[in-house]
C-alpha atoms as a printed R data frame, in Angstrom:
    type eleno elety resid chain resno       x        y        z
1   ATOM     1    CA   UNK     A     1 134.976 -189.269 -100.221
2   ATOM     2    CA   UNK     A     2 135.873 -192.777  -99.035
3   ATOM     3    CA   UNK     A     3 133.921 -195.853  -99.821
4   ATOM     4    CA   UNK     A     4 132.851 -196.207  -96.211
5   ATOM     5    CA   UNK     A     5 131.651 -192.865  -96.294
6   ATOM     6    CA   UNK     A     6 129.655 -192.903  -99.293
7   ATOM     7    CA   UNK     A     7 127.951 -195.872  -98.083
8   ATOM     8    CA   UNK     A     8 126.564 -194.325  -95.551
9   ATOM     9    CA   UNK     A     9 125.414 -191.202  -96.657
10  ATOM    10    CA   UNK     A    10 124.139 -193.464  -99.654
11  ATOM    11    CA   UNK     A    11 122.077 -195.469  -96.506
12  ATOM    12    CA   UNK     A    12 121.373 -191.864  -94.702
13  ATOM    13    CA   UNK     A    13 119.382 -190.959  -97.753
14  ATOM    14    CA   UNK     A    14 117.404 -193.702  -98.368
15  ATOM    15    CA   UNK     A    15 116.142 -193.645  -95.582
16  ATOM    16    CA   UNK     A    16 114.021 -190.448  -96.603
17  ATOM    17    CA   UNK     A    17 110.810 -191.154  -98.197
18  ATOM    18    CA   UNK     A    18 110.812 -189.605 -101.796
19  ATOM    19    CA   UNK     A    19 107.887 -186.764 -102.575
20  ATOM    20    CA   UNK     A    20 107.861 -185.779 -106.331
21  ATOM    21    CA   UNK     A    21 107.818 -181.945 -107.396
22  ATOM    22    CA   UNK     A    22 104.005 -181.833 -108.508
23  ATOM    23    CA   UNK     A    23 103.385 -183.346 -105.135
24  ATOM    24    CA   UNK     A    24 105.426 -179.692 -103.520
25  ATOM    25    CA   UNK     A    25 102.259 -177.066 -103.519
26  ATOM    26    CA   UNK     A    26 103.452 -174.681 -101.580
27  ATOM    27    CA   UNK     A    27 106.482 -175.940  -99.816
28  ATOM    28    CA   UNK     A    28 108.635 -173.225 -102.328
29  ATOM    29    CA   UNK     A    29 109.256 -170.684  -99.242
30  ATOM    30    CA   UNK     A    30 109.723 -167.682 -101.807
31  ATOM    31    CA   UNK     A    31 109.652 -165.433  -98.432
32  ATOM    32    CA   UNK     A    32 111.649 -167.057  -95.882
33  ATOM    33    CA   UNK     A    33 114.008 -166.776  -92.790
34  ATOM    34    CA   UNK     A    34 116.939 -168.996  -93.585
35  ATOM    35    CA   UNK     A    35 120.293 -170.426  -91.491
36  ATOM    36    CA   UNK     A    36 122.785 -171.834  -93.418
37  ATOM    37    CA   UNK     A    37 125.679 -174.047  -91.734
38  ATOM    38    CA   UNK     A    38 129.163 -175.656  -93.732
39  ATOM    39    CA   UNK     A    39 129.788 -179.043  -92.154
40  ATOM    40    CA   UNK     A    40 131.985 -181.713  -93.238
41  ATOM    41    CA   UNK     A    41 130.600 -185.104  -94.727
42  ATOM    42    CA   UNK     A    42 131.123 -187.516  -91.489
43  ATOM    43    CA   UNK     A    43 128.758 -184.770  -89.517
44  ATOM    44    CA   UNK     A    44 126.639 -184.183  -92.687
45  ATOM    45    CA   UNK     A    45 125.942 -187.980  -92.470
46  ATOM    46    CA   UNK     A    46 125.431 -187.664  -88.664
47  ATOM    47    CA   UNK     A    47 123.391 -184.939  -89.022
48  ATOM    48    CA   UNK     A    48 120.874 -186.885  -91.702
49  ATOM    49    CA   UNK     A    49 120.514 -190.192  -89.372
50  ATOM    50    CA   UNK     A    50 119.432 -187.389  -86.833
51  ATOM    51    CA   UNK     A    51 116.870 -185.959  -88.942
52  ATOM    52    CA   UNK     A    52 115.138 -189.152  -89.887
53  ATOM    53    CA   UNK     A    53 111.720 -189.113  -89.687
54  ATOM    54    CA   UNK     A    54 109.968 -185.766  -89.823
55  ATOM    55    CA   UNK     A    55 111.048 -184.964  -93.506
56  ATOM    56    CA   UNK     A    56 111.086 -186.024  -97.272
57  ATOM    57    CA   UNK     A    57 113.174 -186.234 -100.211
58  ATOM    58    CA   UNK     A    58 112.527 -184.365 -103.161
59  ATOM    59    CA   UNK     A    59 112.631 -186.853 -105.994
60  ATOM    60    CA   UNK     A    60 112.705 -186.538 -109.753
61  ATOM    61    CA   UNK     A    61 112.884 -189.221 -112.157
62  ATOM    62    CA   UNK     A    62 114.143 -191.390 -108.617
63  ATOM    63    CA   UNK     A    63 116.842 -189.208 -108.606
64  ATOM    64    CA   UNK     A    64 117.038 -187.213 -105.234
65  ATOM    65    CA   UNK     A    65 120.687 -185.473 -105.908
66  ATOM    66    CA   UNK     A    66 119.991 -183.046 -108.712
67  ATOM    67    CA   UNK     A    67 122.431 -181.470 -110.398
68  ATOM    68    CA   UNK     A    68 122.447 -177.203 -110.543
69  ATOM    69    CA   UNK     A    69 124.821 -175.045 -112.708
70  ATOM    70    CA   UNK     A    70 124.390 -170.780 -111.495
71  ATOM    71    CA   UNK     A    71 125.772 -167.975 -112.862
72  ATOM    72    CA   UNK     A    72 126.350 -164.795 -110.902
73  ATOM    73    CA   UNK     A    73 125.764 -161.129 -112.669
74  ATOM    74    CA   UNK     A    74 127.006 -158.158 -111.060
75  ATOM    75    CA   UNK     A    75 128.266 -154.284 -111.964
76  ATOM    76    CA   UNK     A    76 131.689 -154.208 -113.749
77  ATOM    77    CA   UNK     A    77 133.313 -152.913 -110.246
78  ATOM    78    CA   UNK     A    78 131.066 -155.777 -108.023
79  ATOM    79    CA   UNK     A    79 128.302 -153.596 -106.990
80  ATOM    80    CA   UNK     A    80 126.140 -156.189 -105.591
81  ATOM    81    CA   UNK     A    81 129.217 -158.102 -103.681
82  ATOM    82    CA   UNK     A    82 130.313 -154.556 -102.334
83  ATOM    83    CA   UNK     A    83 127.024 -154.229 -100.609
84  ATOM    84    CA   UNK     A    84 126.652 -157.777  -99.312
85  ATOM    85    CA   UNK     A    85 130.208 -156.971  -97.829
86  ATOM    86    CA   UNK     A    86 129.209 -153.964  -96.337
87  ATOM    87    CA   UNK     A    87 126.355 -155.930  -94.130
88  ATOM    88    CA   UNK     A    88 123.710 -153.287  -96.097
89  ATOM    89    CA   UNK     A    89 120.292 -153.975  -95.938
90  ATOM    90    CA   UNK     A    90 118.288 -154.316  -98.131
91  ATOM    91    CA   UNK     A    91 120.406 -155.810 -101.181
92  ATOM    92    CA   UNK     A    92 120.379 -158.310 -103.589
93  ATOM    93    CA   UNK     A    93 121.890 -161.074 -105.633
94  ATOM    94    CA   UNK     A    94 120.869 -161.555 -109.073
95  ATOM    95    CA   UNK     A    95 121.872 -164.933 -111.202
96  ATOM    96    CA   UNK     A    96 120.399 -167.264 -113.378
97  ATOM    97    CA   UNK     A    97 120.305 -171.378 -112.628
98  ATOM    98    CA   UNK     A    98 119.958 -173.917 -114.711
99  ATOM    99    CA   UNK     A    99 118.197 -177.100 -113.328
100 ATOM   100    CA   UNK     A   100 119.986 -179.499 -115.454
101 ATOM   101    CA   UNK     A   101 118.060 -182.607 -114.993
102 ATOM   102    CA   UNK     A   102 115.117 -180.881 -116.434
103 ATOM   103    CA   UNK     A   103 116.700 -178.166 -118.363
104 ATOM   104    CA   UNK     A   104 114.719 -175.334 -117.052
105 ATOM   105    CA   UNK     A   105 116.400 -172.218 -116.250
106 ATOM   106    CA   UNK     A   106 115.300 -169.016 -114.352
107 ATOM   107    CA   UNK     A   107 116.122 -165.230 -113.759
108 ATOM   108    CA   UNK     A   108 116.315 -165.247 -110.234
109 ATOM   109    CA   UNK     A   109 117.035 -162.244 -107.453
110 ATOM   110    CA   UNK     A   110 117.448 -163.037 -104.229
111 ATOM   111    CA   UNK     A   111 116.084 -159.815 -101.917
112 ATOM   112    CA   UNK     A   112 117.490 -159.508  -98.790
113 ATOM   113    CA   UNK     A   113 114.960 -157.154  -96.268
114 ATOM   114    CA   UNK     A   114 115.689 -155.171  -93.477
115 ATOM   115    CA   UNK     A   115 114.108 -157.365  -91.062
116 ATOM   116    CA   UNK     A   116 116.066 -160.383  -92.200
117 ATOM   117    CA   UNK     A   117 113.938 -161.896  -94.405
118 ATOM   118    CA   UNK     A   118 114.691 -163.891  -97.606
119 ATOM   119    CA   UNK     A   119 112.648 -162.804 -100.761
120 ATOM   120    CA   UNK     A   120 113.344 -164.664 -103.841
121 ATOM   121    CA   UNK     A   121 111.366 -163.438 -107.166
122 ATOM   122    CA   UNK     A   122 112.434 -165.501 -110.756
123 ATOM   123    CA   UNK     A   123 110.736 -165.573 -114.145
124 ATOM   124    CA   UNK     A   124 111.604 -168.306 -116.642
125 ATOM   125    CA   UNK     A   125 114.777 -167.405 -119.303
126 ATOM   126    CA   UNK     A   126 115.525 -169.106 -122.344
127 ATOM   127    CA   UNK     A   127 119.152 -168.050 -122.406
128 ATOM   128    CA   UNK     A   128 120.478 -168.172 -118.795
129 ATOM   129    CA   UNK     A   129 123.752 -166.775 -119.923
130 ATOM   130    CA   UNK     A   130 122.919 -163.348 -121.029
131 ATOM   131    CA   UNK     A   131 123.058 -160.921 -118.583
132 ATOM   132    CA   UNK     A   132 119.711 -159.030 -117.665
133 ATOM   133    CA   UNK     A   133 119.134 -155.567 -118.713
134 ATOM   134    CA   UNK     A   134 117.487 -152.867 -116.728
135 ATOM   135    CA   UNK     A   135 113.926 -153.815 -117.225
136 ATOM   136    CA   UNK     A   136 114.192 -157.636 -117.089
137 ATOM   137    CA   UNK     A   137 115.202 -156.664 -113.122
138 ATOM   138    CA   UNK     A   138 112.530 -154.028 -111.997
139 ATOM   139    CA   UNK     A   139 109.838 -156.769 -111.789
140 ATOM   140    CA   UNK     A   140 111.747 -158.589 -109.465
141 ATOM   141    CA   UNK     A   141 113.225 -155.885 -107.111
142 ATOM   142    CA   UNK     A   142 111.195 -155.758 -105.046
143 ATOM   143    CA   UNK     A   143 109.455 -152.296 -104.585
144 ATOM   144    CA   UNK     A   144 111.519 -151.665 -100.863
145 ATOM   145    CA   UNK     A   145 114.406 -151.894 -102.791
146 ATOM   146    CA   UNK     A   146 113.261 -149.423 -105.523
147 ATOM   147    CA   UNK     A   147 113.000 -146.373 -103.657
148 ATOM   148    CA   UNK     A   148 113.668 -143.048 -105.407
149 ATOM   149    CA   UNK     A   149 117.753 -143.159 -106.453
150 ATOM   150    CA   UNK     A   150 117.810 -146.777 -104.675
151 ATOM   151    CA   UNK     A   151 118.184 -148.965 -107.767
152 ATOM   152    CA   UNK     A   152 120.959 -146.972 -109.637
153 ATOM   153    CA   UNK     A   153 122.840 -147.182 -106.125
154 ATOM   154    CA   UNK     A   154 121.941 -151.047 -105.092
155 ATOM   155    CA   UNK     A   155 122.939 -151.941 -108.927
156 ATOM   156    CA   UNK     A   156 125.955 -149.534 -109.716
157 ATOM   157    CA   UNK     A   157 129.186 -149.434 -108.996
158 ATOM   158    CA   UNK     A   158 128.450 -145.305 -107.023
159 ATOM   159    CA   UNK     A   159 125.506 -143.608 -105.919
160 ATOM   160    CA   UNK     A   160 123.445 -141.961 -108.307
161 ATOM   161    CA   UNK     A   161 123.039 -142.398 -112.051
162 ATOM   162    CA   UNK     A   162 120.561 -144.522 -114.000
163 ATOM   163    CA   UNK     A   163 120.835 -148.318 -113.562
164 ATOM   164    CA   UNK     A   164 120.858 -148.552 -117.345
165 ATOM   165    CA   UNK     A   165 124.041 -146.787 -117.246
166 ATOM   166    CA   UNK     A   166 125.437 -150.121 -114.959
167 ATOM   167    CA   UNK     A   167 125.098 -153.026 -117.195
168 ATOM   168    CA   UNK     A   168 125.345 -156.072 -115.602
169 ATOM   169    CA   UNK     A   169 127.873 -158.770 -116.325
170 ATOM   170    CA   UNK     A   170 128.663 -162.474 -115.383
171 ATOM   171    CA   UNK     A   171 131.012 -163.157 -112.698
172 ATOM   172    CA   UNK     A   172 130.891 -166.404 -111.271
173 ATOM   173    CA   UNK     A   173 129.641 -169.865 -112.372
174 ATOM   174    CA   UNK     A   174 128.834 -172.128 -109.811
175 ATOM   175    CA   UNK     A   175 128.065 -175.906 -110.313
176 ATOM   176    CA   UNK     A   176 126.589 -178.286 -107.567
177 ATOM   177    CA   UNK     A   177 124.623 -181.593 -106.628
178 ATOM   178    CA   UNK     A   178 121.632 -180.718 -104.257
179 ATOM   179    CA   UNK     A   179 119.498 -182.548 -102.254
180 ATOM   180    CA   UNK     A   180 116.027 -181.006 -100.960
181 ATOM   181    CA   UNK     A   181 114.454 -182.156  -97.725
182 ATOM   182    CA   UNK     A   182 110.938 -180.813  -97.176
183 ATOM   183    CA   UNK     A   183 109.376 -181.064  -93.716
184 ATOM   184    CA   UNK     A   184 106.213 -183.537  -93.493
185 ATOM   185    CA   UNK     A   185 104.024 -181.044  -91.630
186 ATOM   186    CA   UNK     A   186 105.428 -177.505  -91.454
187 ATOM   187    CA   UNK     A   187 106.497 -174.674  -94.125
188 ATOM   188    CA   UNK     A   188 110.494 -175.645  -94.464
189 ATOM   189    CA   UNK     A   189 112.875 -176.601  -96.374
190 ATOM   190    CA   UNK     A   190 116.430 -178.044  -96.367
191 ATOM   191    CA   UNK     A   191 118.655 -177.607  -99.322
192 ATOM   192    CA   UNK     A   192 122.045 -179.826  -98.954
193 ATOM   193    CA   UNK     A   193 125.004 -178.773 -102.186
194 ATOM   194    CA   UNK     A   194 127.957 -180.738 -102.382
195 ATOM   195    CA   UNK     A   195 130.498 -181.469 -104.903
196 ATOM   196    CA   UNK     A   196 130.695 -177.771 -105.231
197 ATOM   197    CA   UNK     A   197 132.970 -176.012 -108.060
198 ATOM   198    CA   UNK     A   198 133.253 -172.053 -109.108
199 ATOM   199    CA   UNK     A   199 135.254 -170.871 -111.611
200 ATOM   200    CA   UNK     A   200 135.819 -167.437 -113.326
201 ATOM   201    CA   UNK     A   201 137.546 -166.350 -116.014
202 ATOM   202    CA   UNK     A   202 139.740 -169.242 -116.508
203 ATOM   203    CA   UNK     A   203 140.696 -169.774 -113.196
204 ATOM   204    CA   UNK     A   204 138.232 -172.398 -111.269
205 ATOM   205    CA   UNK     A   205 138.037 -174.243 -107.616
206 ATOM   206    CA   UNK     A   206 136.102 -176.673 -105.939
207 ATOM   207    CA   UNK     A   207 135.014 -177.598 -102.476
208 ATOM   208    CA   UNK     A   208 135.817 -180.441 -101.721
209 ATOM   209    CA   UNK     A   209 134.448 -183.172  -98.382
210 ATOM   210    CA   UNK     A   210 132.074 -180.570  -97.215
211 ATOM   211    CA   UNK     A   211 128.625 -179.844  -97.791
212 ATOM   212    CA   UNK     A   212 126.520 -176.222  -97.911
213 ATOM   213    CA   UNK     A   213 123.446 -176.882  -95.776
214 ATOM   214    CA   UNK     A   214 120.515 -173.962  -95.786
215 ATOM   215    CA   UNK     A   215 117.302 -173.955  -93.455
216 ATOM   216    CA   UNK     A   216 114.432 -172.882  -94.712
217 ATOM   217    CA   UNK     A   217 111.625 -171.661  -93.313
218 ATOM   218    CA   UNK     A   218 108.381 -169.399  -93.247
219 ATOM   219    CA   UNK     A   219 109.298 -167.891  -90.015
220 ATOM   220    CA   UNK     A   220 112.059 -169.225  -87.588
221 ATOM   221    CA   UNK     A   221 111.512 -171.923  -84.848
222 ATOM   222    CA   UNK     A   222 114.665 -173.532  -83.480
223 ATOM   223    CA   UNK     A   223 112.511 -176.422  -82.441
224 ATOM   224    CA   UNK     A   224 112.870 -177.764  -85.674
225 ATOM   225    CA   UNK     A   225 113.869 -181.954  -85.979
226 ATOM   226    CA   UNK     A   226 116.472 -180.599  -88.628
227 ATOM   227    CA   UNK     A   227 118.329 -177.757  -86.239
228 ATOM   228    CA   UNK     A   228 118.374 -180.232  -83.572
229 ATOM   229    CA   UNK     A   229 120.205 -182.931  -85.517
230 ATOM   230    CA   UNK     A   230 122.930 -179.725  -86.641
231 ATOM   231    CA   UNK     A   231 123.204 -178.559  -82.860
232 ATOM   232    CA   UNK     A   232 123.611 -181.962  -81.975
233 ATOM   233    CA   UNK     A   233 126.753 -182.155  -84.127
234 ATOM   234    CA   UNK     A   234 127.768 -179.204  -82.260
235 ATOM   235    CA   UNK     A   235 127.979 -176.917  -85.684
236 ATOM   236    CA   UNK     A   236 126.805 -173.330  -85.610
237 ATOM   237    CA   UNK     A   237 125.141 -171.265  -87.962
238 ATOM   238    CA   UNK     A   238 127.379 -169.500  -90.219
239 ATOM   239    CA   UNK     A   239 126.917 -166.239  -92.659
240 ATOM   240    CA   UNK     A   240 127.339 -167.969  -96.062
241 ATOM   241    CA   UNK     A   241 127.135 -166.903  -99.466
242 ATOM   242    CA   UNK     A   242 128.431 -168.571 -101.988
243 ATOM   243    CA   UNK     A   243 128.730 -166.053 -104.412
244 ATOM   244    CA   UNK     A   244 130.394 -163.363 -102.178
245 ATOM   245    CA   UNK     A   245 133.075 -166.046 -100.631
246 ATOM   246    CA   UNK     A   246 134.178 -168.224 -103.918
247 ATOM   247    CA   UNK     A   247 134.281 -164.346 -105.611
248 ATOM   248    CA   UNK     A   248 136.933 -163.365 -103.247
249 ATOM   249    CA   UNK     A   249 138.979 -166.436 -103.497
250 ATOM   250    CA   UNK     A   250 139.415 -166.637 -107.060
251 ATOM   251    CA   UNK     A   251 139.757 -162.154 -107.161
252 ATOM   252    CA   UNK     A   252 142.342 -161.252 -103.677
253 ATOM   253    CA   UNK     A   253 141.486 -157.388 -104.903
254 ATOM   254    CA   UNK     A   254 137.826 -157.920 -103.781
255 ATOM   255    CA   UNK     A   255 136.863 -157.075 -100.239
256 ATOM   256    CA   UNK     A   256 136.789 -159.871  -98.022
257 ATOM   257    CA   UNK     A   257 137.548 -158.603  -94.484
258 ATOM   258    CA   UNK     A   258 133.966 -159.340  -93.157
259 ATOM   259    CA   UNK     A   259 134.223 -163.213  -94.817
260 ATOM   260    CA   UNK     A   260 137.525 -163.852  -93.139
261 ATOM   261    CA   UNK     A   261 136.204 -166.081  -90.771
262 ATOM   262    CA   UNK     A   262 134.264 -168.287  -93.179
263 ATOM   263    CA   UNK     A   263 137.090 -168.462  -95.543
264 ATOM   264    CA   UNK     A   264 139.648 -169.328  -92.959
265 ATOM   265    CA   UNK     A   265 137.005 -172.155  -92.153
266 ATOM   266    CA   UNK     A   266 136.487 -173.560  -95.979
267 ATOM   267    CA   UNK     A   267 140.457 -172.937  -96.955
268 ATOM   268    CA   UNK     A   268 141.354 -176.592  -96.137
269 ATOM   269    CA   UNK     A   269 139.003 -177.646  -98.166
270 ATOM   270    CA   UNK     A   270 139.455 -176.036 -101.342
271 ATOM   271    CA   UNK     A   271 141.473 -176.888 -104.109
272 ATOM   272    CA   UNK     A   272 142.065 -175.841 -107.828
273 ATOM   273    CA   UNK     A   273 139.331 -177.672 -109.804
């Protein structure tokens, strides 16, 4: 990033006014409807001034860009990324995360619905690096996603079988910087990750000059001070997952034919880390 630039997202921040975590209540948006868009720093900064006034920065210790470090489990033959790739609903991501500035970490699944809807459940792990087994995951599938045979196919590799018989494994790690914005009277939420690097196996990249933006909210309403400042920038919403995109880069035998378009549109911008 050049000076210039880092000025002024520097000045584009600040002028957010901080809320701390305890202060957060309820502004977590477990169940959600999110958009997520991939802009490029000059627009995020745009994008920021635009947004001025209607939100707040999440601040810990005065510190409003936290750092993150995720890890990605899945089936030995990429169960999980399999579904996401074949658009099936519902389906899930499971990872751990590591907040680093307080040095919490969580079990976390991420529960995509039939309706669109975002359900994330997470319990607290002391060792963020083993994989979960069976029953560390049934509390937080949720119970739509548990139906009859549903697990054992949603978790494994084929249909049928028990999900015991799928271990999971790690796949990806994921590192990041992320600023939250929380909305000043309504339930949303905007997560910003930058300085973004994945590696796997000993191969490892990073995104560089661009910026993974997600909208949060308890139900959808384009009206929102945040969207505007994105449409005004003239950037479009864009199917996004980290996990499933940075997978396929660093493995060419995983499926990717449904991602094309977002990995034609981050290739430029990625670089061996």
């Amino acid at each position: 990033m050049r000076a210039d630039q880092t000025e002024r997202l520097g000045a584009a921040v600040d002028a957010f006014p901080r809320i701390g975590l305890h202060e957060l209540r309820g502004a977590g948006l477990m169940s959600r409807v999110d958009q997520k868009f991939v802009v490029h720093l000059p627009d995020l900064i745009a994008v920021l001034e635009g947004a001025r006034g209607a939100y707040r920065a999440v601040s810990l210790e005065g510190e409003v860009w936290q750092p993150y470090s995720t890890r990605y489990f899945d089936t030995p033959g990429f169960g999980l990324l399999r579904a996401h790739h074949r658009g099936r609903t519902p389906r899930a991501k499971v990872r751990s995360r590591v907040y680093l500035s307080s040095g919490l970490s969580f079990l976390e699944v991420k529960n995509r619905l039939n309706d669109g809807r975002t359900v994330k459940r997470r319990v607290q792990t002391s060792d963020p690096s083993r994989a979960p087994a069976a029953d560390e995951l049934s509390g937080l599938l949720l119970a739509d996603l548990a139906l009859d045979a549903a697990p054992s196919d949603l978790l494994g590799d084929t249909a049928g079988g028990a999900l015991g018989d799928r271990p999971l494994e790690t796949k990806l790690l994921n590192g990041y910087r992320r600023l939250t914005l929380v909305h000043e009277a309504h339930p949303e939420r905007v997560t910003i990750d930058t300085d973004l690097t994945f590696a796997s196996g000993a191969a490892s990249l990073a995104l560089v000059g661009t910026a993974i933006i997600e909208v949060k909210q308890a139900r959808l309403d384009n009206r929102s001070e945040f969207l505007r400042a994105v449409r005004a920038q003239r950037v479009r919403p864009r199917g996004f997952s980290k996990y499933c995109v940075f997978a396929s880069l660093l493995d060419p035998s995983l499926p990717r034919n449904r991602l094309l378009p977002t990995i034609r549109a981050v290739t430029p911008w990625v670089v061996e880390a």
